[in-house]
Jmol script that loads the backbone (N, CA, C; Angstrom):
load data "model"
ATOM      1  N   UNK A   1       1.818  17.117  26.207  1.00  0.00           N
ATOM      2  CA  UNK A   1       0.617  16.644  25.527  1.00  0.00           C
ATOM      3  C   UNK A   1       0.485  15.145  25.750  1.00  0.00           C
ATOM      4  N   UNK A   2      -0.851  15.007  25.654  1.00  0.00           N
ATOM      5  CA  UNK A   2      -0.981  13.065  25.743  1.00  0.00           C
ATOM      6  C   UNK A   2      -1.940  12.676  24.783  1.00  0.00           C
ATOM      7  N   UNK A   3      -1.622  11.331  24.483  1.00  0.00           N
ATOM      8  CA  UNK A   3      -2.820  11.088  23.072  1.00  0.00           C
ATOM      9  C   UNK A   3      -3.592  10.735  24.142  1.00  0.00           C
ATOM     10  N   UNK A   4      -5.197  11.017  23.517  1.00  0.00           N
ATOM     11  CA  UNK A   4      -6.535  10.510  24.523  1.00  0.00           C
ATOM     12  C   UNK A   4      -7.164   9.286  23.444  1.00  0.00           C
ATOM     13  N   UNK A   5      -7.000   9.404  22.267  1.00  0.00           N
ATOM     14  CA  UNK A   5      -7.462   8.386  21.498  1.00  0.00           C
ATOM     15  C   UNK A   5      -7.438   8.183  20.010  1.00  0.00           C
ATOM     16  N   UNK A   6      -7.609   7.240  19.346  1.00  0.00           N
ATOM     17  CA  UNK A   6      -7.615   7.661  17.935  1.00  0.00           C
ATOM     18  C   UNK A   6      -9.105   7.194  17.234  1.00  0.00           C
ATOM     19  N   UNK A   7      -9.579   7.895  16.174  1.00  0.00           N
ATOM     20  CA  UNK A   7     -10.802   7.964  15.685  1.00  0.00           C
ATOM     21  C   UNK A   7     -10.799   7.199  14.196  1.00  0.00           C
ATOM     22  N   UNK A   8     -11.859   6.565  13.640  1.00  0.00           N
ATOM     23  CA  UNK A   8     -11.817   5.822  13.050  1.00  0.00           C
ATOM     24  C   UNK A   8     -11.978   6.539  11.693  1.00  0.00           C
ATOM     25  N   UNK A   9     -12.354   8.096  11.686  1.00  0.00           N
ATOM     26  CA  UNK A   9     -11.875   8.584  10.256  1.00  0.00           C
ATOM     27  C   UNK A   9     -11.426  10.361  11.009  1.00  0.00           C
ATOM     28  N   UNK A  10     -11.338  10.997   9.737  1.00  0.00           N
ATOM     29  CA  UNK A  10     -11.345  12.321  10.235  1.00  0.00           C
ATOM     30  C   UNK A  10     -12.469  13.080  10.759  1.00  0.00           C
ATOM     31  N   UNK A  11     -13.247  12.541   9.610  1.00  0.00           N
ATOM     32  CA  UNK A  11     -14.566  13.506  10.521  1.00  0.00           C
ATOM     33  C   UNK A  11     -15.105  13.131  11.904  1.00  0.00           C
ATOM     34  N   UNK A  12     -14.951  12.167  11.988  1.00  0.00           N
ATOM     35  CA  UNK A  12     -15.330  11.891  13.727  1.00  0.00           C
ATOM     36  C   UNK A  12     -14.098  12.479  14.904  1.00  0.00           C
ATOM     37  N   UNK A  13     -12.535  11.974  14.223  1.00  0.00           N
ATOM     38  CA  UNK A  13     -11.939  12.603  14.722  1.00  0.00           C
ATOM     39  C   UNK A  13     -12.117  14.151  15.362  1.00  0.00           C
ATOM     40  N   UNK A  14     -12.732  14.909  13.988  1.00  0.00           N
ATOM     41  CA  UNK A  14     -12.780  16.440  13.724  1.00  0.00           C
ATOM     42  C   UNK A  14     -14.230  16.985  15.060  1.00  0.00           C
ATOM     43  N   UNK A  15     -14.915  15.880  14.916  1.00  0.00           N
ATOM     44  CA  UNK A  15     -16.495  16.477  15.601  1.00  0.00           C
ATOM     45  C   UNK A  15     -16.066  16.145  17.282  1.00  0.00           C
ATOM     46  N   UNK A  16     -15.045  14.688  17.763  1.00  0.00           N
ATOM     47  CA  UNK A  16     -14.835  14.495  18.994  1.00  0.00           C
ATOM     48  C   UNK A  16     -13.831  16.007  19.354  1.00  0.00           C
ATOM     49  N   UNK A  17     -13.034  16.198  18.649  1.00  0.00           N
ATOM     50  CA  UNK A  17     -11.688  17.356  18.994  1.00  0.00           C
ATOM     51  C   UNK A  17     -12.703  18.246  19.482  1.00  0.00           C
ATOM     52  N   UNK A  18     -13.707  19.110  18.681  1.00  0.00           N
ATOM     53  CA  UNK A  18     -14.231  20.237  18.489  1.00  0.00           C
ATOM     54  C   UNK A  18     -15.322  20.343  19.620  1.00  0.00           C
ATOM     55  N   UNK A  19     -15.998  19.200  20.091  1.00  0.00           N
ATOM     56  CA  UNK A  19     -16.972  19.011  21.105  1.00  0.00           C
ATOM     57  C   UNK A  19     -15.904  18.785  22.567  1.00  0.00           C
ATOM     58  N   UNK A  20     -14.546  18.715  22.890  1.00  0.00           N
ATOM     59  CA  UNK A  20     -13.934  18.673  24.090  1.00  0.00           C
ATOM     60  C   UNK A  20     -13.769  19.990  23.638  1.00  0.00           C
ATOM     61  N   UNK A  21     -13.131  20.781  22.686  1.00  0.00           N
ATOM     62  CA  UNK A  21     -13.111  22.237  23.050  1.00  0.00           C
ATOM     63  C   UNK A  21     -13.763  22.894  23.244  1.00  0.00           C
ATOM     64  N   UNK A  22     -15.310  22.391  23.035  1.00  0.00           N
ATOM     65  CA  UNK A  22     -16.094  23.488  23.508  1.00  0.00           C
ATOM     66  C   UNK A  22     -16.268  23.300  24.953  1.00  0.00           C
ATOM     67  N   UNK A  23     -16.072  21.702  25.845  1.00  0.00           N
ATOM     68  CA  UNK A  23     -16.170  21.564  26.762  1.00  0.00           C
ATOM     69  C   UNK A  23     -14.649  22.173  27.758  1.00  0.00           C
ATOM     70  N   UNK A  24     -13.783  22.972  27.022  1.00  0.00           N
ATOM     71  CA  UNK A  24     -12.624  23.572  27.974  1.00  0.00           C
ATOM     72  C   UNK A  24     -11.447  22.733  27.575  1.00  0.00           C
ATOM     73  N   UNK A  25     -11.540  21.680  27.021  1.00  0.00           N
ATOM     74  CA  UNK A  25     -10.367  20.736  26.796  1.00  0.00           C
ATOM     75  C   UNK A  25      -9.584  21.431  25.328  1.00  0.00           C
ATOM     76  N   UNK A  26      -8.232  21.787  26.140  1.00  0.00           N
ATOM     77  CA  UNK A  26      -7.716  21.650  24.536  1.00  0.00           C
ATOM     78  C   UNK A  26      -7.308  20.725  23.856  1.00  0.00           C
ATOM     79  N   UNK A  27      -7.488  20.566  22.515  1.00  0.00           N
ATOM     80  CA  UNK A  27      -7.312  19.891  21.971  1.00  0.00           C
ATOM     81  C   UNK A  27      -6.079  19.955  20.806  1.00  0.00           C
ATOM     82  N   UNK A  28      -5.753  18.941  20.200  1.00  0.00           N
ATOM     83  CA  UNK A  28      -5.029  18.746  19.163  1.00  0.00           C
ATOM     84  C   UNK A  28      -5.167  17.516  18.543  1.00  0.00           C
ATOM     85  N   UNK A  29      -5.342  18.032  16.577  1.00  0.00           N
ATOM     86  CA  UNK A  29      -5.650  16.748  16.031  1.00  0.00           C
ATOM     87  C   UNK A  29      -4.320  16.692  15.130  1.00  0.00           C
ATOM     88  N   UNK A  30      -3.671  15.170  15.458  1.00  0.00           N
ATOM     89  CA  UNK A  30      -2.483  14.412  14.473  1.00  0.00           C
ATOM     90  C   UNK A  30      -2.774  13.229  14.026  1.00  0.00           C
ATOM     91  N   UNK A  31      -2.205  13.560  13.061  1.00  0.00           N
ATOM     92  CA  UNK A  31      -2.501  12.443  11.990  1.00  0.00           C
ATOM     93  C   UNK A  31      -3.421  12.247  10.922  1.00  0.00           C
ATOM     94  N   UNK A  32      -3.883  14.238  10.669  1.00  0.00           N
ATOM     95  CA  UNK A  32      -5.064  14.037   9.799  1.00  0.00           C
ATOM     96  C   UNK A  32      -4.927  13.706   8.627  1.00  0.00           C
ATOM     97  N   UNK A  33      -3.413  13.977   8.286  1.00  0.00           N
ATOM     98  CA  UNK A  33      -3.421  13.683   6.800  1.00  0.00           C
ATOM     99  C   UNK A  33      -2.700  12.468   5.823  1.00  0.00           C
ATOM    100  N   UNK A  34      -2.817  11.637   7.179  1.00  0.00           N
ATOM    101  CA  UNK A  34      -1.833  10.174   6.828  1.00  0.00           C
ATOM    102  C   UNK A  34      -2.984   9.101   6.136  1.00  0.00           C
ATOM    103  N   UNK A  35      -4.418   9.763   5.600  1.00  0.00           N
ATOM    104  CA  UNK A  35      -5.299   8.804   4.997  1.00  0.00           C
ATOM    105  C   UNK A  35      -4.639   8.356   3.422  1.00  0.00           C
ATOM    106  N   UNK A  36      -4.189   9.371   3.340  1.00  0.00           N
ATOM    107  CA  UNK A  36      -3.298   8.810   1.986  1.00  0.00           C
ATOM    108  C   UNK A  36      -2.229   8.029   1.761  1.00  0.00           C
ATOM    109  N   UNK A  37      -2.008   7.507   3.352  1.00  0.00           N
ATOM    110  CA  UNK A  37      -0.521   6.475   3.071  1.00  0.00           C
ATOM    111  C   UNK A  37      -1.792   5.448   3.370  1.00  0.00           C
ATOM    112  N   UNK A  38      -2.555   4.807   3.046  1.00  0.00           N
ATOM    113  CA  UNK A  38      -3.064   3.762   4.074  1.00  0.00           C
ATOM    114  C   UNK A  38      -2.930   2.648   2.803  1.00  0.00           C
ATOM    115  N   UNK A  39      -2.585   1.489   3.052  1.00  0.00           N
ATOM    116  CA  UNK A  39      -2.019   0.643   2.127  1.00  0.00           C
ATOM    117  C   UNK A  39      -0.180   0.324   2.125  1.00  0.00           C
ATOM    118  N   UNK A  40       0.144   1.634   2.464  1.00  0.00           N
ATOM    119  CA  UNK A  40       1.514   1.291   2.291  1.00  0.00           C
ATOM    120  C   UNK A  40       2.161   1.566   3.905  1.00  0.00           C
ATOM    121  N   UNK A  41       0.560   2.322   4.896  1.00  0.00           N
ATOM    122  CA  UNK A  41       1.097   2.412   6.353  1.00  0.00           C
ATOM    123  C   UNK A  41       0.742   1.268   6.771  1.00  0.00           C
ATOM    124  N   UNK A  42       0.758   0.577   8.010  1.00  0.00           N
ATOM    125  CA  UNK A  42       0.005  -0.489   8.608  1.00  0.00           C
ATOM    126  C   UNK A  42      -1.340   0.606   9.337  1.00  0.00           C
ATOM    127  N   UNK A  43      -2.674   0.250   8.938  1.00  0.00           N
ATOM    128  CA  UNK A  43      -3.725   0.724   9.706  1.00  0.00           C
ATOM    129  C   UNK A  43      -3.750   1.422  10.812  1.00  0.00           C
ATOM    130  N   UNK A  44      -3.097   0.984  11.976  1.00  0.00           N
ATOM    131  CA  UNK A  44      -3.553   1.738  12.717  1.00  0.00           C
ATOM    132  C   UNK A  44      -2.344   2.932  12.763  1.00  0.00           C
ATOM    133  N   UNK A  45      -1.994   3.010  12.084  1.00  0.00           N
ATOM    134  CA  UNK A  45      -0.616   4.228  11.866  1.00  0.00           C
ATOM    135  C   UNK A  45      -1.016   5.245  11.120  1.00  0.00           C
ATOM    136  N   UNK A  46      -2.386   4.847  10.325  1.00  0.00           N
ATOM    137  CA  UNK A  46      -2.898   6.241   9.734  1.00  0.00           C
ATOM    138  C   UNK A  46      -4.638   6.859   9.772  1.00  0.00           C
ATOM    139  N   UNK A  47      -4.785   6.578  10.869  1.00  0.00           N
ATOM    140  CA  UNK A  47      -5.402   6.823  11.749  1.00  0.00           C
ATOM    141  C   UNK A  47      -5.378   8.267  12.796  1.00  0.00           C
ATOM    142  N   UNK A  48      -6.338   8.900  12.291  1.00  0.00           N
ATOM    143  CA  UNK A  48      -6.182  10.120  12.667  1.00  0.00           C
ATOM    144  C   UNK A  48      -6.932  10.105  14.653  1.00  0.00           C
ATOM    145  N   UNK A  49      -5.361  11.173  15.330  1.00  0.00           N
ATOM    146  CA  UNK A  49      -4.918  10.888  16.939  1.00  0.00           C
ATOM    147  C   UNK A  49      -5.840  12.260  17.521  1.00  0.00           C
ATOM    148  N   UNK A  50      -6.463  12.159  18.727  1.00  0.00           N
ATOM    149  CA  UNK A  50      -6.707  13.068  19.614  1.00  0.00           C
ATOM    150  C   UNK A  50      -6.211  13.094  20.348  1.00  0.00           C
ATOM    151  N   UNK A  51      -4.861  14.597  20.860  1.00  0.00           N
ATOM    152  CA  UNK A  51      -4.297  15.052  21.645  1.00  0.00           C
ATOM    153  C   UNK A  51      -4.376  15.586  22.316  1.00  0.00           C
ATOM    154  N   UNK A  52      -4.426  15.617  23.763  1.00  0.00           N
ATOM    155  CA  UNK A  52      -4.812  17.167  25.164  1.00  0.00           C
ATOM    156  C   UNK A  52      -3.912  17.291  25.204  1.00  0.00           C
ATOM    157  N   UNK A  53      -3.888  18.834  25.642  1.00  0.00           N
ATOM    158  CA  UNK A  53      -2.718  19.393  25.810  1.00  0.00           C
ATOM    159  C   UNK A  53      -2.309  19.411  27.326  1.00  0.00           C
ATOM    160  N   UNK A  54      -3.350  19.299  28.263  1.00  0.00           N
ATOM    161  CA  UNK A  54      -2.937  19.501  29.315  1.00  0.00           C
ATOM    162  C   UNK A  54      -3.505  18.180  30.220  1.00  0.00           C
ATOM    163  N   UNK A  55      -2.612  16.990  30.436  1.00  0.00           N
ATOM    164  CA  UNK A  55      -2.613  15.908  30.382  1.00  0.00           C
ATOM    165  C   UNK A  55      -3.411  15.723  32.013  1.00  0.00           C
ATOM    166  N   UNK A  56      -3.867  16.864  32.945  1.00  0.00           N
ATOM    167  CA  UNK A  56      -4.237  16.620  34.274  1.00  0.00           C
ATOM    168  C   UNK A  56      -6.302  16.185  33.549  1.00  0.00           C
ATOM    169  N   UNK A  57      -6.655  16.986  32.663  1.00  0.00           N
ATOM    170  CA  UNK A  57      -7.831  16.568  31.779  1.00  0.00           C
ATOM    171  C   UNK A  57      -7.703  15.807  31.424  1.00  0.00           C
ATOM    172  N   UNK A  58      -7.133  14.371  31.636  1.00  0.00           N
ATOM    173  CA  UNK A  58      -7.283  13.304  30.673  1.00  0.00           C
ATOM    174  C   UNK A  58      -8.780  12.538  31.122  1.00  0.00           C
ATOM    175  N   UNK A  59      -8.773  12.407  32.667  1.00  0.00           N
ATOM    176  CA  UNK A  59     -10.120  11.726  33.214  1.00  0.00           C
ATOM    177  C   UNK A  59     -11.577  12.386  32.469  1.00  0.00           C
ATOM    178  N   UNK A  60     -11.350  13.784  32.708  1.00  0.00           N
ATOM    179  CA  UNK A  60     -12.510  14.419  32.153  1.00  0.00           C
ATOM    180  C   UNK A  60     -12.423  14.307  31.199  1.00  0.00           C
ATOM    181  N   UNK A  61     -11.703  14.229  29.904  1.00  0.00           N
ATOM    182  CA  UNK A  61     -11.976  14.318  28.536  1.00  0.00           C
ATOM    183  C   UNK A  61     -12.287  12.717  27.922  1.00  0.00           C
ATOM    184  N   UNK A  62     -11.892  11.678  28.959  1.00  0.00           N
ATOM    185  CA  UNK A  62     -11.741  10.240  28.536  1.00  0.00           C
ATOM    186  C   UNK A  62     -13.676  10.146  29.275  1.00  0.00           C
ATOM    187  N   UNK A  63     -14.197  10.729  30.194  1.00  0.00           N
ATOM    188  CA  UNK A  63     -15.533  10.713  30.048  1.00  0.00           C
ATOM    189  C   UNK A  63     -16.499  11.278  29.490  1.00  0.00           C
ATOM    190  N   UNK A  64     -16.226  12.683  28.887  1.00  0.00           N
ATOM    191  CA  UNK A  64     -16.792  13.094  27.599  1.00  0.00           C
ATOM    192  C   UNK A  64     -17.113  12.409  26.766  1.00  0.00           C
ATOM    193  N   UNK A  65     -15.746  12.100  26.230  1.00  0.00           N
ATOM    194  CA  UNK A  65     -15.506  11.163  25.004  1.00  0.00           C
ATOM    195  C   UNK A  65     -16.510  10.087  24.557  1.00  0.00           C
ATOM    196  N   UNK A  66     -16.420   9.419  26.187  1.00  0.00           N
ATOM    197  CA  UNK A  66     -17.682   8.073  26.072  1.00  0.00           C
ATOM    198  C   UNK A  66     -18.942   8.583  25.805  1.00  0.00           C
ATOM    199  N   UNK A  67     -18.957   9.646  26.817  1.00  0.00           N
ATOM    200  CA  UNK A  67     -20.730   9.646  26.378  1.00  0.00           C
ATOM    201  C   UNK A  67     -20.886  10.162  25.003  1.00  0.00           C
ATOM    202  N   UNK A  68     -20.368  10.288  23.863  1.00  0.00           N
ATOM    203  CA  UNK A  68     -20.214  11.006  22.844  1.00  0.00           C
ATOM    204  C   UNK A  68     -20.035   9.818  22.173  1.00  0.00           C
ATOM    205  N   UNK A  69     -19.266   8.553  22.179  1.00  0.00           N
ATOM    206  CA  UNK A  69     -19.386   7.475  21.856  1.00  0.00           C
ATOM    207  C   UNK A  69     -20.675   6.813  21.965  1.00  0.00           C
ATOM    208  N   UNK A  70     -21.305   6.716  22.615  1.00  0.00           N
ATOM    209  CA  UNK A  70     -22.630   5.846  23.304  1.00  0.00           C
ATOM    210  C   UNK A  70     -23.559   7.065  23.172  1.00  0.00           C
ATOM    211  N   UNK A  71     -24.156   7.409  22.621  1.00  0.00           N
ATOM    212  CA  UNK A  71     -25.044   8.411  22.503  1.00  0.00           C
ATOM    213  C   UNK A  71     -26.183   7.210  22.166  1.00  0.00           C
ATOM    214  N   UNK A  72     -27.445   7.598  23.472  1.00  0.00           N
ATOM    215  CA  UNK A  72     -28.297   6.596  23.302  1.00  0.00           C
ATOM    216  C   UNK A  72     -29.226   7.002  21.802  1.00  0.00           C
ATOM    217  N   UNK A  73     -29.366   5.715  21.883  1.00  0.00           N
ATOM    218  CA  UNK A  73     -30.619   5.565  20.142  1.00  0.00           C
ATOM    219  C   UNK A  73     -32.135   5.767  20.924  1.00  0.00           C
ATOM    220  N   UNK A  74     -32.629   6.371  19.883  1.00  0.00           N
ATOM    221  CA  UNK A  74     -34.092   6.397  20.022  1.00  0.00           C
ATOM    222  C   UNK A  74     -34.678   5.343  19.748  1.00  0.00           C
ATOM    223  N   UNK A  75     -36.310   5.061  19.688  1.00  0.00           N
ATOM    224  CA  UNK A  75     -37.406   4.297  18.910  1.00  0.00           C
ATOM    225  C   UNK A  75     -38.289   5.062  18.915  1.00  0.00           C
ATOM    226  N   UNK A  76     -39.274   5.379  18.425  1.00  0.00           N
ATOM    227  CA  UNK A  76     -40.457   5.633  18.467  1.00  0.00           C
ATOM    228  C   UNK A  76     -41.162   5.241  17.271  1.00  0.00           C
ATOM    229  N   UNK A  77     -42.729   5.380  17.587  1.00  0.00           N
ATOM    230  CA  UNK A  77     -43.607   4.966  16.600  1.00  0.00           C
ATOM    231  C   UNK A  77     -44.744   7.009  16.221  1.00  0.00           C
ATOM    232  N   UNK A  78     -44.062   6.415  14.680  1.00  0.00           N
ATOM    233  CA  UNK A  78     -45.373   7.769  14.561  1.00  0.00           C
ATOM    234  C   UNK A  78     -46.473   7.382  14.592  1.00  0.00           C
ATOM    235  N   UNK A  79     -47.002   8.967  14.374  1.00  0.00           N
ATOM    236  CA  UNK A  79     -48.666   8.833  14.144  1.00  0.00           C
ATOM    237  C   UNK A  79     -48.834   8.111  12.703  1.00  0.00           C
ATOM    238  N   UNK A  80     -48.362   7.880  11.923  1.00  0.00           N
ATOM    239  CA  UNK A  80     -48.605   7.361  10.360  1.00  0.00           C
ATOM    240  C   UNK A  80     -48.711   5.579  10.557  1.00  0.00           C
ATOM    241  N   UNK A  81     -47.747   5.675  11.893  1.00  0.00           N
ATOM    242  CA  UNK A  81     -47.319   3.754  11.887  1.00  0.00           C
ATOM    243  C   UNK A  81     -45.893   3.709  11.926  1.00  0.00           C
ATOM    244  N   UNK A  82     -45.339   4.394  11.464  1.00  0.00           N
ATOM    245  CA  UNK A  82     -43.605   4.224  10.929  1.00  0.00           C
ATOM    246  C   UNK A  82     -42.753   4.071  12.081  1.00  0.00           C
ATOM    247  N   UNK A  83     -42.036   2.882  12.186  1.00  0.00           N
ATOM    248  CA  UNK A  83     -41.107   2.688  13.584  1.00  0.00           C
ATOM    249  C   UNK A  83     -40.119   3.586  13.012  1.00  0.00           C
ATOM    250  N   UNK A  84     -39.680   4.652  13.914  1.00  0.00           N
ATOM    251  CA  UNK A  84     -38.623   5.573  13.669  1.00  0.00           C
ATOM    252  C   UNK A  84     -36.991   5.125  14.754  1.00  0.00           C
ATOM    253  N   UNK A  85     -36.140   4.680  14.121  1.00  0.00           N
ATOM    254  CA  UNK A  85     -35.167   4.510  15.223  1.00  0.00           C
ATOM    255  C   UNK A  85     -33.917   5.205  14.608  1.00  0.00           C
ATOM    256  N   UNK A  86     -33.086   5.231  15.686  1.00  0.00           N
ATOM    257  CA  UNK A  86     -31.720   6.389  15.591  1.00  0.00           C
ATOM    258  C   UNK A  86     -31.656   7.925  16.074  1.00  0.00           C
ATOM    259  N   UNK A  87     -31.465   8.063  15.657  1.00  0.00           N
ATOM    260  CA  UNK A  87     -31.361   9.711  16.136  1.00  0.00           C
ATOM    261  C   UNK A  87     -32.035  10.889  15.949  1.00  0.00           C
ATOM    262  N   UNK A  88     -33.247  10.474  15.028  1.00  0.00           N
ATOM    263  CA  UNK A  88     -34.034  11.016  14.192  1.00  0.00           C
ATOM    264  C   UNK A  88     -35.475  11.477  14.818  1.00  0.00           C
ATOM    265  N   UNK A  89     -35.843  12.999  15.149  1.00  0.00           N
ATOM    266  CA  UNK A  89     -36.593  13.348  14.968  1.00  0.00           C
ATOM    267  C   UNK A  89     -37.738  13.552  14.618  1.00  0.00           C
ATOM    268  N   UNK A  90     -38.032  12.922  13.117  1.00  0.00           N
ATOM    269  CA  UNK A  90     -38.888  13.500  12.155  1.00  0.00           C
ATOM    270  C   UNK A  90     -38.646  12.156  11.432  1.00  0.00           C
ATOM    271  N   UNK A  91     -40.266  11.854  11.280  1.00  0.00           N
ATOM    272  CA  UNK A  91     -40.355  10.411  10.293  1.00  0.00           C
ATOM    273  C   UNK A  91     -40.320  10.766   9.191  1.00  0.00           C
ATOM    274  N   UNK A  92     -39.559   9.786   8.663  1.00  0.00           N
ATOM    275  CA  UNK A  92     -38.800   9.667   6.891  1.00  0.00           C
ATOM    276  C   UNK A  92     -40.039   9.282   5.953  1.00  0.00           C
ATOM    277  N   UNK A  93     -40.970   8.497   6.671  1.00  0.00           N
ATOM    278  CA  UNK A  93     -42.010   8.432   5.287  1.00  0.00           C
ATOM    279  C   UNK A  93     -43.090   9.863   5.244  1.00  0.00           C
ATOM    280  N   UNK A  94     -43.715  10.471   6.647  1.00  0.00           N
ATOM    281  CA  UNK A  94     -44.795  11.210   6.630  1.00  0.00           C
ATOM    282  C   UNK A  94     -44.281  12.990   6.893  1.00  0.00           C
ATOM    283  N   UNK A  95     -42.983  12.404   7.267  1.00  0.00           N
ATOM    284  CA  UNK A  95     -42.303  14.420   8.169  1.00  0.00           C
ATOM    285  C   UNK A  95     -42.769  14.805   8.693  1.00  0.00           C
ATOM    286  N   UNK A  96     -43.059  13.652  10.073  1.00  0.00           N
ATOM    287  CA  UNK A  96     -44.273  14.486  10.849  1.00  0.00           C
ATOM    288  C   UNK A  96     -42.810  14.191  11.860  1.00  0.00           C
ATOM    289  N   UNK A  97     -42.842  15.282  13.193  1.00  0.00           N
ATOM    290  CA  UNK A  97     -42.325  15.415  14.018  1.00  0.00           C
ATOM    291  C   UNK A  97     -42.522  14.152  15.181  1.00  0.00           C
ATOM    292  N   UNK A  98     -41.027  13.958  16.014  1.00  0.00           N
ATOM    293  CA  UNK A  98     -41.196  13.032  17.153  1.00  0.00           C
ATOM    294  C   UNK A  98     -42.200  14.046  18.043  1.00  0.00           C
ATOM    295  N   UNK A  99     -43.001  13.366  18.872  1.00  0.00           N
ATOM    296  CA  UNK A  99     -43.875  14.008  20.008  1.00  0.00           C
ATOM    297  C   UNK A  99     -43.406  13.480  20.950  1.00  0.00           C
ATOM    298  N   UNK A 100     -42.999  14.128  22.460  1.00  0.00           N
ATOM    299  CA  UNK A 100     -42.154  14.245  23.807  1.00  0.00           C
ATOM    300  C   UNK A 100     -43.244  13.690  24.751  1.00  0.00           C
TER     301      UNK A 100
END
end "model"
wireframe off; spacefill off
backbone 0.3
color backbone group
């Protein structure tokens, strides 16, 4: 096994693991449950680890990873006026849908 990286909580940890396995990578997550030493660990020691198991995937899973990191942001402007930015679909003041 090789660590590929560590994530800045669990749930991101949990969503990067689960999105390389669906891409073929196995995965393994350590260190999920060291959030409760944090204070008496030094930081980056409880910090939950992403593990492959089969260390010839490290290239492919270390470029997954990024684009999963960098997931581009939107902008758009609705029909109401409302600058919509992030990841979002559907404007927060009117619920009118992004148009393509």
């Amino acid at each position: 096994m090789k660590r590929l990286t560590q994530a800045p909580n669990l749930a991101i940890a949990t969503l990067w693991a689960d999105a390389l396995e669906r891409q073929g990578i196995a995965t393994s997550l350590q260190r999920q449950y060291l959030a409760g030493g944090v204070g008496d660990l030094a930081p980056d020691q409880s910090l939950p680890e992403i593990w492959i198991t089969e260390p010839h995937q490290e290239a492919r899973a270390l470029a997954l990873l990024n684009e999963l990191k960098n997931v581009p942001q939107r902008r758009w402007m609705c029909v109401c006026g409302e600058l919509v930015e992030g990841g979002f679909e559907q404007c927060w003041k009117c619920g009118e849908m992004m148009r393509v």
